[in-house]
C-alpha positions in Angstrom: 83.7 93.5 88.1 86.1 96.2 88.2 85.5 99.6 86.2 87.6 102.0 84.9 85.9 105.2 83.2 83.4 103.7 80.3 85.4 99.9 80.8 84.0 97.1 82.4 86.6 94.5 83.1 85.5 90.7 84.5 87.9 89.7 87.3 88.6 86.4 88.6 85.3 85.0 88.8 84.2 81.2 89.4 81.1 78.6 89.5 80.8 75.5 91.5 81.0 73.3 88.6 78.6 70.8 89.9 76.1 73.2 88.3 77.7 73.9 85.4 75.1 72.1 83.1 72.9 75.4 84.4 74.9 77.7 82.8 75.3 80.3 85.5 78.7 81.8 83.8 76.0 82.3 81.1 73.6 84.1 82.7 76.2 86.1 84.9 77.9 87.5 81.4 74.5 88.4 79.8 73.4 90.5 83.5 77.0 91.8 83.1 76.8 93.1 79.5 73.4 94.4 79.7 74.8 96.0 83.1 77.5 98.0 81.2 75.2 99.3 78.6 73.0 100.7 81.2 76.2 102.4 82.8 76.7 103.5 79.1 79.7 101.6 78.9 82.2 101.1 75.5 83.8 97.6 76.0 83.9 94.9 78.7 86.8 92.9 78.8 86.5 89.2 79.8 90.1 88.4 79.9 91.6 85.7 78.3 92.5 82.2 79.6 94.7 80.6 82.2 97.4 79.8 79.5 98.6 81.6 76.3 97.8 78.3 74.4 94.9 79.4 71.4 93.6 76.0 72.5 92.7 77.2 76.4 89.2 76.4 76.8 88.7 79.0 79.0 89.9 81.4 76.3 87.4 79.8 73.6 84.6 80.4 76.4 85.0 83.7 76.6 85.2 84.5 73.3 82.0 83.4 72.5 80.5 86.7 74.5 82.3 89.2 71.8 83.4 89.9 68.3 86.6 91.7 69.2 89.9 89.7 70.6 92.9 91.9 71.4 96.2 90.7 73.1 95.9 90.6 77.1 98.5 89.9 79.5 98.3 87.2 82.6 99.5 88.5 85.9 101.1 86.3 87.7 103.2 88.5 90.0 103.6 87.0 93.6 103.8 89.7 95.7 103.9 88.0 98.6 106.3 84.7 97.9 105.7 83.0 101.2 102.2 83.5 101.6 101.9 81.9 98.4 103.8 79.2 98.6 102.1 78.5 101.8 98.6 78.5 100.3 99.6 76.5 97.5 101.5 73.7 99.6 98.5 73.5 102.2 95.6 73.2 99.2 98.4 70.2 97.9 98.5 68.3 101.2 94.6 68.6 101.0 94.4 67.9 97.3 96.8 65.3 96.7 95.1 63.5 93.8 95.0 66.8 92.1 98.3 68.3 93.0 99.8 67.2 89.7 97.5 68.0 87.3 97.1 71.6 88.5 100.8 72.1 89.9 101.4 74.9 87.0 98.0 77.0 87.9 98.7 79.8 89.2 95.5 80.1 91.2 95.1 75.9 92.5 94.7 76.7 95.8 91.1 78.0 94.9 90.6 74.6 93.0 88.0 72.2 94.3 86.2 75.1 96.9 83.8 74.7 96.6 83.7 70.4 96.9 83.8 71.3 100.6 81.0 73.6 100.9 77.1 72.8 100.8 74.9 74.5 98.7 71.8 75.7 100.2 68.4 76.8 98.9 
């Protein structure tokens, strides 16, 4: 979460998604809106979508936490063009039955993290 005066704004957030049928995005937005109207906060933003299409389901997910949609932008300025490229050609050679499905996402090296980690109790 970032703030900004009486604005809460959800940043790049993620769930293993072999837990997805828990909910835990769920429970995380409901701690988070009740957190900002403790800190007497106006809005929280959720952010839209990895694609502009109205069809993104990560768009529709959002949405379901609010009542009021205003137009965001997606940053996708590399600021560092070699270190990205670099990221995104390793997580390919690691990934290479996913490598075309998510070669437009900005953010595919972070796909499939958590596969590789065990989950402890």
């Amino acid at each position: 979460m970032l703030r900004w005066g009486d604005v809460l704004t959800y940043h790049l957030g993620a769930s293993d998604e072999r837990f997805w049928a828990f909910r835990p995005n769920d429970a995380l937005f409901a701690m988070l809106l009740q957190t900002a109207e403790e800190l007497g906060c106006r809005a929280v933003s959720f952010g839209g979508g990895t694609t502009a299409d109205p069809d993104d389901s990560l768009y529709r997910y959002k949405s379901k936490f609010g009542n009021r949609h205003l137009p965001v932008f997606i940053g996708t300025r590399v600021h560092e063009p070699a270190a990205y490229r670099a990221l995104c050609a390793d997580w390919e050679r690691r990934n290479p039955e996913r490598a075309e499905r998510y070669r437009s996402y900005f953010l595919r090296y972070r796909i499939g993290e958590f596969d590789r980690r065990t989950v402890t109790a």
